[in-house]
VOGU-733917 format. One record per residue (C-alpha): residue in one letter; x, y, z. Coordinates in steps of 0.05 Angstrom, whole numbers, plus 5000, padded with zeros to 4 digits. Example, Ala and Ser with C-alpha at 12.3 -4.5 7.8 and 13.67 -1.06 7.14 Angstrom:
REM residues 2
A524649105156 S527349795143 
This chain:
REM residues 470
X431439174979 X435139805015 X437740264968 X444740214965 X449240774996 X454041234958 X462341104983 X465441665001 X469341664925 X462441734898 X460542294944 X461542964915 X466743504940 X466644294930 X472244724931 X472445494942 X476145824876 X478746384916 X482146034979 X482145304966 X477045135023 X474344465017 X467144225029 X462743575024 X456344035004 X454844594964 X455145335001 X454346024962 X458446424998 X465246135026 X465546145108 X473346185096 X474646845048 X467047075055 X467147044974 X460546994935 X459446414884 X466346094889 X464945434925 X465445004857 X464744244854 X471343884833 X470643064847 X469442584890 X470742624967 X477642514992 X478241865029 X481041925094 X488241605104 X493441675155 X500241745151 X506041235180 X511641645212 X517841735168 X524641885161 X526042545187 X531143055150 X534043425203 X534743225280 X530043665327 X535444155365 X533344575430 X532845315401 X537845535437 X542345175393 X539145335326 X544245815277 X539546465274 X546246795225 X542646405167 X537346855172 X541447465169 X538247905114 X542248155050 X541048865029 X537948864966 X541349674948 X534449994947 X534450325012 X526250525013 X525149625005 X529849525052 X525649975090 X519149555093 X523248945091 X526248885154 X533449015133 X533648635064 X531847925033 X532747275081 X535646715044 X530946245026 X524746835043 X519146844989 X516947594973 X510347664937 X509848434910 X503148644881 X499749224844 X496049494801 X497749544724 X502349994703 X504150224773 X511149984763 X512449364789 X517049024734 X520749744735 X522549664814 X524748894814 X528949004748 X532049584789 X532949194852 X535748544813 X540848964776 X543849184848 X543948634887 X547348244832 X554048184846 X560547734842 X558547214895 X550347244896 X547347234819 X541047474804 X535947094761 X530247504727 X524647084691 X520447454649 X513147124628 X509247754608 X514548054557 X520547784513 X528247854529 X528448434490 X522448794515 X525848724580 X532948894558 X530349644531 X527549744598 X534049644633 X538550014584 X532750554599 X533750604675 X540950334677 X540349574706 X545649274669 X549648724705 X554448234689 X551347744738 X543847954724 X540947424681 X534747414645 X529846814619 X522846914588 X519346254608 X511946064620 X513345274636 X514945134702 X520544474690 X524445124649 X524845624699 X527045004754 X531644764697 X535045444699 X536345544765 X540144924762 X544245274710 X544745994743 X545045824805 X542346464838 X542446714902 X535447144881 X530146924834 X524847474808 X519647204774 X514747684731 X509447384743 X506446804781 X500746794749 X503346724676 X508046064693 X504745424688 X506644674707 X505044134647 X503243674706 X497144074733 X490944194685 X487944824681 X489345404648 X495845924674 X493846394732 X487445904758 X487745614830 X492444924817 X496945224775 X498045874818 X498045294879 X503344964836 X507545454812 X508445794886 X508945084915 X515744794871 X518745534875 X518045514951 X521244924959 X526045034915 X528345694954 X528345445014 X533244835000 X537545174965 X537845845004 X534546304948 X531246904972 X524846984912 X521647504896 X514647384854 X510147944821 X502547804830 X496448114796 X490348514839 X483148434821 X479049044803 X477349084881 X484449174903 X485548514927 X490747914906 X489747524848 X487946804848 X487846304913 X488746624985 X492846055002 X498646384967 X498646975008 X499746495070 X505346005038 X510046635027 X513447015083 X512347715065 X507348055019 X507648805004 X502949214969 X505749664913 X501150284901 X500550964875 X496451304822 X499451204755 X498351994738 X502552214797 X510652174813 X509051804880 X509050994900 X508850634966 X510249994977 X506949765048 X508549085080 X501848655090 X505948065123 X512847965142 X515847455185 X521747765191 X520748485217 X514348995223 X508749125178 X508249865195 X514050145148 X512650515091 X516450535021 X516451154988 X518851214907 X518651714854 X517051384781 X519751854727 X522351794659 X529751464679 X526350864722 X523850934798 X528651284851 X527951214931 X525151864967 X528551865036 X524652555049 X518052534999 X514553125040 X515753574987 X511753264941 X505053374978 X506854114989 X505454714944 X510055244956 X507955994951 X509756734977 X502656805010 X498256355044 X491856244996 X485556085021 X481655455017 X489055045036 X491154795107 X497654345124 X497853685163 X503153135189 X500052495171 X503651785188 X505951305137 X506750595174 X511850955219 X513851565170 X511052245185 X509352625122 X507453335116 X501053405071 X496753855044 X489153965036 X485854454985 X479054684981 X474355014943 X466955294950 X463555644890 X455755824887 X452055224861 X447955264788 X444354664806 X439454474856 X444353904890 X451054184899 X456653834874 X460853434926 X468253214897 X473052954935 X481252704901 X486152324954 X480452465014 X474652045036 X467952305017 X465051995081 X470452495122 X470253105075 X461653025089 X462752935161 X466653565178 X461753995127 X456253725173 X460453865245 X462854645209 X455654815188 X452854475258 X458654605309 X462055165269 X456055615252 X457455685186 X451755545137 X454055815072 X456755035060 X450554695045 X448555084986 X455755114943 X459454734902 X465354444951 X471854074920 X476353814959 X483053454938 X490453324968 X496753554922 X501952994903 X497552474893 X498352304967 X491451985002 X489052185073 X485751645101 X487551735171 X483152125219 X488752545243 X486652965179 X479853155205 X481853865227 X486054075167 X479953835131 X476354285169 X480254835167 X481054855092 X474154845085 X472555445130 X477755795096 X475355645029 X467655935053 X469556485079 X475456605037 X482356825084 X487356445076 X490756065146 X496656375170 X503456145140 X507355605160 X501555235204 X499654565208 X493854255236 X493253535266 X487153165306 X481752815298 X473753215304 X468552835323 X460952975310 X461153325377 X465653835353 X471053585397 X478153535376 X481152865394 X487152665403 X491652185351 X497551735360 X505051985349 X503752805356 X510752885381 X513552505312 X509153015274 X510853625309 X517953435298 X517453355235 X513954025219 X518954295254 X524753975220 X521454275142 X520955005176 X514155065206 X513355525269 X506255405280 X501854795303 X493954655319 X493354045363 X488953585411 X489653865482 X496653515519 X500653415456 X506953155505 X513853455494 X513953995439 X519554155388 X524054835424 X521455445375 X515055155357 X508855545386 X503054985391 X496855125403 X492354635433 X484854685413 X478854305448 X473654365401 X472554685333 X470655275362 X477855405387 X480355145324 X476655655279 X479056285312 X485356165275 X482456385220 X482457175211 X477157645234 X475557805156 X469657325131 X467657305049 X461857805058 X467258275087 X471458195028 X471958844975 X467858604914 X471758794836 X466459284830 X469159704892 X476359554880 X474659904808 X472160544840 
């Protein structure tokens, strides 16, 4: 007698952890996130139904017709988020806002609900990580008290939909998604169906009545969002709030938005009183001094759109140990090893391989870009051979192995913004376009031409203690 065949209820299913991708076998690494061991079993196989037509809610209209005002966006009275936001919150937009720890999440959104709450729009602030009162002594610290700011600490998910039947709010921030859980859904609060869940109900809920939302998420020790990828794509705009927690500075980037750009930059300043807005952050990245100093070199790097002056220090000591020490603090150590290899290959200078080298930026700001390359570069040279760069000069391109100096996207934006903080000199790719009036550029084609900026004067050169004694 045939063996008789498994139905498709008895028929496993597996489920990827991370995204939510759904198989009817067993894989080790997801084909939708590329995530290692997360494709988990979780029951039998869905059976495969089909759907009558329904009742629709609303007639289809030609677009012409469709009211675009209800998407108007509301300032939200934090000009840098209204920045990366497109103008302000969309009713009935979902925000998701994640970071680190500590970065100073919960300190921004308290901010931000305290000044858009006013006499006609109420702002709701649910709390599942601390109490009421933990919450209040952070707002009498940075001065977001509101009549029409109201605050819940819930972790069930029928409360926090029971109170905005009560508040009626025209924002809800929530503080976290991952600590609110629905009684419905097993499993534990911050795991795939409750996240699912929780972003699901709130969703709907803002988009029929009109609520713009704003929900904190956790990152995972690699950077990325917490829980299922799926919530990344229900919401309309995620931004990315980071920034060392022992420096001043934090950005807040936009990942997605579907209702303006993803290449605007937020720029704060956390300090004692809360977080404030930098409209003009450069100085922050800059040291200022009388004389130049050698080892240090200025650049014009670009923030989404934002130019921002930074600078690069380095420094080059004789080595006590056989392999000399390579440290790098807000630059690439892949970059900072390139342009020692293209200085002591291209640039003829070979006291780099056998020192010490330390490289670092100054505000906490991180060069990723390769419009940093030269300044890199430069600072290093400087730092061998030990002259300082002439004063108020910046440097901006890209160096390739070649020695070449490349050109980079938006030179004109830098160069005018040099210009606008009082520098009179510039090293750049070759064509740079239309120049800033009282600016000398200079355009360098390879490293070579870059380099003679440097003074005559090398290290060896330099009067010793001993001589300056005598």
């Amino acid at each position: 007698m045939a063996a008789r065949t498994k139905s498709a209820k008895d028929r496993p299913s597996y489920r990827c952890t991370e995204c939510g991708w759904t198989t009817a076998k067993w894989l080790g690494r997801c084909p939708e996130c590329q995530a290692w061991g997360t494709v988990e079993e979780f029951g039998g196989a869905p059976a495969v139904r089909t759907t009558a037509a329904g009742r629709v809610s609303t007639a289809a209209l030609p677009i012409g017709q469709v009211d675009s005002r209800q998407a108007t966006a509301r300032p939200t009275g934090v000009g840098e988020l209204d920045r990366v936001l497109g103008g302000g919150l969309v009713p009935g937009a979902v925000v998701l806002l994640a970071g680190e720890p500590g970065v100073g999440k919960s300190t921004l959104l308290l901010d931000v609900a305290a000044k858009a709450a006013t006499d006609e729009h109420r702002t709701l602030y649910v709390t599942g990580e601390e109490s009421a009162s933990q919450v209040r002594m952070r707002a009498d610290r940075i001065h977001a008290i509101s009549d029409h700011l109201y605050l819940a600490a819930e972790t069930d998910l029928s409360a926090v939909l029971a109170h905005l039947d009560a508040v009626k709010p025209s924002l809800l921030i929530l503080d976290s998604v991952q600590t609110v859980a629905s009684p419905e859904i097993e499993g534990a609060p911050g795991g795939m169906a409750q996240v699912r869940e929780v972003a699901g109900a709130l969703i709907r809920a803002s988009k029929e009545r009109g609520m713009s939302t704003l929900l904190v998420g956790h990152v995972t020790k690699e950077g990325a969002i917490a829980g299922p990828r799926l919530l990344e794509h229900l919401v309309d705009v995620v931004l990315s709030f980071e920034g060392d927690r022992h420096a001043r500075l934090r950005l807040v980037r936009g990942v997605k938005n579907r209702y303006g750009a993803t290449d605007e930059v937020g720029c704060f300043e956390l300090h004692d009183e809360g977080i404030t807005g930098l409209a003009d952050p450069s100085g922050l990245f800059l040291t200022r001094r009388d004389e130049p100093v050698p080892g240090t070199c200025l650049t014009v790097t670009l923030e989404g759109k934002r130019p921002l002056v930074a600078e690069v220090q380095a420094l080059t000591v004789d080595s006590q140990i056989p392999s000399p020490r390579r440290t790098t603090s807000g630059l690439e150590t892949s970059r900072v090893s390139m342009m020692l290899a293209v200085l002591e290959q291209r640039g003829r200078i070979s006291s780099l391989g056998k020192r010490d080298i330390y490289s670092a930026t100054v505000g906490g700001v991180k060069l990723s870009e390769p419009a940093a390359d030269l300044a890199i570069a430069l600072a290093l040279a400087s730092a061998a051979s030990d002259t300082p760069l002439p004063k108020n000069l910046v440097a901006i391109g890209e160096v390739g192995l070649a020695g070449e100096v490349r050109r980079v996207t938006g030179v004109q934006r830098r160069l005018a913004e040099a210009h606008r903080l009082g520098f009179t000199h510039a090293l750049v790719p070759t064509d740079p376009g239309k120049v800033p009036a009282g600016m000398k550029v200079t355009e360098v084609a390879d490293m070579g031409d870059a380099l003679r900026a440097l003074p005559r004067r090398t290290r060896a050169q330099a009067p010793r203690e001993d001589d300056a004694r005598r």
